[in-house]
N, C-alpha and C positions, 0 to 999 in steps of 0.2 A: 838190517842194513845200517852203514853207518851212516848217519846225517850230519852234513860239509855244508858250509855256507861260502859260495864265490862273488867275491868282488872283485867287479871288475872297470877298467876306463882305457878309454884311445884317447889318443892325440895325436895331430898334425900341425907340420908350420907352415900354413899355405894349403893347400886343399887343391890338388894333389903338390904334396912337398914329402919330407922327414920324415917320417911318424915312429910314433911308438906306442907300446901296450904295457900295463901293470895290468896285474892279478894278487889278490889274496885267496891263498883258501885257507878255511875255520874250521876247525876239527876239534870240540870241544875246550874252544879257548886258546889252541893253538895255531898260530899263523905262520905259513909258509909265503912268502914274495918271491913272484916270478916276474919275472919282466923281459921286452924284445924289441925292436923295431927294423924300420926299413929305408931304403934309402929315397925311395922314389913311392909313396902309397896315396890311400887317405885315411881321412877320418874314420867313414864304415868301415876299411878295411881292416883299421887297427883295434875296432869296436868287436868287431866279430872277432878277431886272432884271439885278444885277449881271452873270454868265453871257450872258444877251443882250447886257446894254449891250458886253462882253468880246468876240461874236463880232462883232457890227454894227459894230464900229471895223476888222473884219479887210478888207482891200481886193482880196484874192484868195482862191482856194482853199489850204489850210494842213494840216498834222497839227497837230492843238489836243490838248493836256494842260490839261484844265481843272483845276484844284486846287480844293478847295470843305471848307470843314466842315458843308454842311447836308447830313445826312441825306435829308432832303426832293430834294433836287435831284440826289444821287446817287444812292439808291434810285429815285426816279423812271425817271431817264435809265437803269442800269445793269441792273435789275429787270425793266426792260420797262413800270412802272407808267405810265409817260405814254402812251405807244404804244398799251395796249390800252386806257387812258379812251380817246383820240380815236377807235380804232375802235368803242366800244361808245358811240358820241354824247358824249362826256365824264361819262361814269358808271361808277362804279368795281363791283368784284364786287356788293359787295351792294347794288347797284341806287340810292347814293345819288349825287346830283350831284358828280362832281372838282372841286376848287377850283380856282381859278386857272387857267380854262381858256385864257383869250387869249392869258396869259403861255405859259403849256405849247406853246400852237400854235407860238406864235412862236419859242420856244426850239426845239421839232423841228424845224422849215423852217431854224432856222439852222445845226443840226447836219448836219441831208442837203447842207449845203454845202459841209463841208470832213469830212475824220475826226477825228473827237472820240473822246476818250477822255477819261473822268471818273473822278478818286482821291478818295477822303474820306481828307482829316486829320483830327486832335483840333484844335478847335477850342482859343483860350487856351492851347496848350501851346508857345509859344516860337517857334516857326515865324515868322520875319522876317517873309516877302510875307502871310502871314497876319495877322500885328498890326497890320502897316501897313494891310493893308484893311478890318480892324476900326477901327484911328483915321480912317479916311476914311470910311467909312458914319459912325462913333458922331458924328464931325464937324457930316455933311450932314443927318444926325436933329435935331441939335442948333440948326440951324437954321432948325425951324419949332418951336421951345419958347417 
């Protein structure tokens, strides 16, 4: 299988505002940039997109090293916390509704497609594919202001 390295970053201005997503994928040195946004989202939202948008470009099955600075989306996936909302109906321990549940589906179905593995960075800390996907969401936020 072939092994991809995804970076990924959201952004929003205001929370819920604009938002947008970069992605990189790494395929032996080679980078593809994708990038989207919304007009009305959030943060998580554009945190997950991005990570979807990252595997839905993949055309085979892969070993993925997702690289991410949201907590949200590593804790989720590494944690187990998305896994057991879907099984508990998308309801988290104490019984309130999971957010972003469509996204979350969708991110699972896309992980059971290849192996994933998910790293949290520091976000803003110098990290090249990280800034670049932060200047590509702050970008695609940017236009819907």
């Amino acid at each position: 299988m072939k092994e991809v390295i995804i970076y990924t970053d959201g952004a929003c201005s205001g929370n819920p505002g604009p938002g947008g997503w970069g992605t990189i994928l790494d395929y032996k040195g080679r980078q593809k940039e994708l990038s989207g946004g919304e007009r009305q989202t959030t943060n998580n939202r554009m945190e997950l997109t991005a990570v979807i948008e990252g595997l839905k470009a993949l055309r085979e099955k892969c070993i993925v090293t997702v690289i991410t600075d949201s907590k949200y989306v590593s804790d989720g996936i590494n944690l187990g916390w998305a896994r057991s909302w879907k099984a508990n109906n998308w309801r988290k321990k104490d019984k309130k509704p999971a957010l972003n549940p469509e996204l979350w589906d969708e991110l699972l179905s896309l992980i059971d497609n290849h192996v994933v593995t998910v790293k949290w960075i520091k976000g803003h800390a110098g990290h090249p594919e990280n800034e670049r996907c932060d200047k590509l969401a702050v970008a695609q936020s940017q236009k819907f202001q």
